[in-house]
N, C-alpha and C positions, 0 to 999 in steps of 0.2 A: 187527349187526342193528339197527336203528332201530326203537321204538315207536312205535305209534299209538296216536292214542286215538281212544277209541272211546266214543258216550254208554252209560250203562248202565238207564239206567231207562226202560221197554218205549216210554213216549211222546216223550221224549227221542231214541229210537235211530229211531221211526219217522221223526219232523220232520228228524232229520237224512241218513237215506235219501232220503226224500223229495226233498230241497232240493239232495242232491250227486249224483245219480246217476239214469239212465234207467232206466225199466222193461223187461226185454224182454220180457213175461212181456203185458204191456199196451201196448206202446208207446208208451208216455206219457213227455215230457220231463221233467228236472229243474224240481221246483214242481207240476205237475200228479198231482192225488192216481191211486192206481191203481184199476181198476173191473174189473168183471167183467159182459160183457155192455152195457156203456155204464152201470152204475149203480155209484155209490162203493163201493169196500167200506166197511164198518162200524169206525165208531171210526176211521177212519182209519189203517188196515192199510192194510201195502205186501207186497207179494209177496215170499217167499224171496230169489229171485231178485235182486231189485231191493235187496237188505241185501249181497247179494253181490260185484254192482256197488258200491256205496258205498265197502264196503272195501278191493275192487282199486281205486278211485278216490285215495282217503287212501294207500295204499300208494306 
C-alpha cells in the first residue's frame, strides 16, 4: 500500500483541492475556486466533493 500525503491544515487542504482536482459539485476546473449560484463561496471553501476528487487524483 503506498501513502499519500495529504495537506493537513484546513487552508492548506483547500489550495491543494483546489489546484489538483475538478469540482463536480460546481463544475469548475482545477484552479477555478468553487461557487454556488455563480458566487464564491466563503473563505475559499471547496465542496466535499471536490476533496474527494483530489484524493482519488494523488492516489
Amino acid at each position: 500500500m503506498t501513502r499519500v500525503w495529504l495537506p493537513r491544515r484546513r487552508s492548506a487542504r483547500r489550495a491543494w483541492a483546489r489546484t489538483v482536482a475538478c469540482c463536480p459539485t460546481c463544475q469548475v476546473t482545477p484552479g477555478v475556486p468553487c461557487h454556488r449560484n455563480g458566487i464564491a463561496l466563503p473563505d475559499g471553501a471547496v465542496h466535499a466533493r471536490r476533496y474527494q476528487e483530489a484524493e482519488e487524483t494523488a492516489a
